[in-house]
N, C-alpha and C positions, 0 to 999 in steps of 0.2 A: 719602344722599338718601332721602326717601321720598314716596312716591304713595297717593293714595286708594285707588288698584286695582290689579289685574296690567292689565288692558286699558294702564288711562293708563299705567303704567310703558314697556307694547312700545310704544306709542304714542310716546310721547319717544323710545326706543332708534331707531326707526324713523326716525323724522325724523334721530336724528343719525346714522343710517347712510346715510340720502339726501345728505345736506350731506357726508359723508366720503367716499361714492363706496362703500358696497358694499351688496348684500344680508343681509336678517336672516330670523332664522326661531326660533321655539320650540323649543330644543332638548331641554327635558324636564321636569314635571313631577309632582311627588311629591303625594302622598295621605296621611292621617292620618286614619282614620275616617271618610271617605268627601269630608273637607275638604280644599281646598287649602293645603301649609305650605310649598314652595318650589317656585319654577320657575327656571327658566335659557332665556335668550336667546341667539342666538350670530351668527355668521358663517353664512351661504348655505351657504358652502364647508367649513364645520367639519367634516365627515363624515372618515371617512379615506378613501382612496379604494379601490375593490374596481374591477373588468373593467367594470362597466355605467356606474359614474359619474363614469370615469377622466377625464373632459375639464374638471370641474368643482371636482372635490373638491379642497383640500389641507392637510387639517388645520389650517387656521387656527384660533388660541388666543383669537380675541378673543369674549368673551363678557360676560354681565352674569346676577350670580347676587340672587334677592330671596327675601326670606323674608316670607312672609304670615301676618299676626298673625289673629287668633280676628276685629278687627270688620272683620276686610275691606285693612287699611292694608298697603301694601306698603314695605319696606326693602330698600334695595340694600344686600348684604353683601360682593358680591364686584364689581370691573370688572377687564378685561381689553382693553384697546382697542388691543394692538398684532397690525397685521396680517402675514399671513407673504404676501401673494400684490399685485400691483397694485390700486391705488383709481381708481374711473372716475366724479367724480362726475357726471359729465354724461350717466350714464345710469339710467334707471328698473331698478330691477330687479322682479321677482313682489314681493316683500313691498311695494313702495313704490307699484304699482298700484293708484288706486282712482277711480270712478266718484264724483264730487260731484255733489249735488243739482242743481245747473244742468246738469250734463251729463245728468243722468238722465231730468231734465223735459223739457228739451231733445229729447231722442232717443224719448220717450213722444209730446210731442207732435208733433213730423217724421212720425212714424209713423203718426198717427191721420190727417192732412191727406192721407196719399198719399206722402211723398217715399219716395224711395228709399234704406235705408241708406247706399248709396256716397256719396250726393247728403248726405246729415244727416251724417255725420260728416267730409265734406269741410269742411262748414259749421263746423262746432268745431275743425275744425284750424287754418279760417281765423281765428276768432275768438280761439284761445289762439295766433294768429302762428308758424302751425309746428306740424309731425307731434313732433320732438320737443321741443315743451315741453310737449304733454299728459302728464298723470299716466294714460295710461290706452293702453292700445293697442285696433287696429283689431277685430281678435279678442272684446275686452271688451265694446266697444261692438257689436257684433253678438249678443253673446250676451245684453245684456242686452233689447234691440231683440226678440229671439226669445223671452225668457221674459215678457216683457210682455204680449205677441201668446197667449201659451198662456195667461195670468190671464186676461185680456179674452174669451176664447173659453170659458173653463170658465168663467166669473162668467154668460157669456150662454148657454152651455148651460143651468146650473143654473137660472137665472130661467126660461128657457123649460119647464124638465121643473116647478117647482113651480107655472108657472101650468097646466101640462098636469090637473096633479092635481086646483089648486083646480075646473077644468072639470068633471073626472068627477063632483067630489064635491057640485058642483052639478044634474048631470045626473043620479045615481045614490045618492040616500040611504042604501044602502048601500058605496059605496066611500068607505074611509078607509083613515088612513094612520096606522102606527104608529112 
């Protein structure tokens, strides 16, 4: 197979590790001259396991290796799709989490009107029928909720310090700004 990119390639792997039941992750990527010429995809769990990440890890072999040509085109050279550990696919794992635009807008505008995070994403869990058939957890949606609120506050700081300035610089022919 091949893909127009590396993105679309984990993109694919991604969705077929949602429909198989496990997590994936970037497992390594090679350099040539400051350009990308192979990467590898793998298993959540492909790690070996050491004391810290003994509850997760167990070396599972399943991976997917691509080789990235000079205009960008990716080629799968390698797959590996048998797993050593249990498939669950009825659950989200980190790689398979993602906020879509209607959830995004959704939770900007909740936000602006006054609701209450708990209050807006009750709302989306009702709307996607269920905590778990969102692609996204409670966590995600709070955090994105909180970095919106920090845009909107630095966007209106910032207007407010340049109209500070445009003032001076109509009140004092000599204040400018470099």
């Amino acid at each position: 197979m091949s893909f127009r990119c590396v993105q679309t390639a984990f993109t694919f792997y991604k969705e077929h590790s949602r429909l198989t039941g496990f997590g994936v992750v970037k497992k390594s990527a090679k350099k040539l001259v400051g350009q990308l010429k192979n990467v590898t995809f793998g298993c959540d769990k492909c790690q070996k396991t050491t004391t810290s990440n003994q509850s997760k890890r167990v070396d599972c072999k399943a991976k997917v290796n691509c080789q990235v040509m000079n205009d960008g085109l990716c080629i799968v050279t390698k797959v590996i799709l048998e797993n050593n550990h249990e498939l669950e696919p009825a659950v989200f794992f980190s790689s398979q989490r993602e906020l879509s635009r209607t959830v995004k807008r959704s939770l900007v505008v909740h936000d602006i009107v006054g609701l209450r995070p708990s209050k807006s994403i009750r709302l989306l869990e009702v709307e996607a029928q269920g905590s778990e058939r969102m692609r996204c957890t409670l966590k995600n949606c709070c955090n994105y909720i909180l970095q919106q609120r920090r845009l909107r506050i630095l966007f209106s700081d910032t207007a407010v310090l340049h109209q500070f300035f445009v003032d001076m610089q109509s009140k004092d022919k000599f204040f400018f700004i470099q």
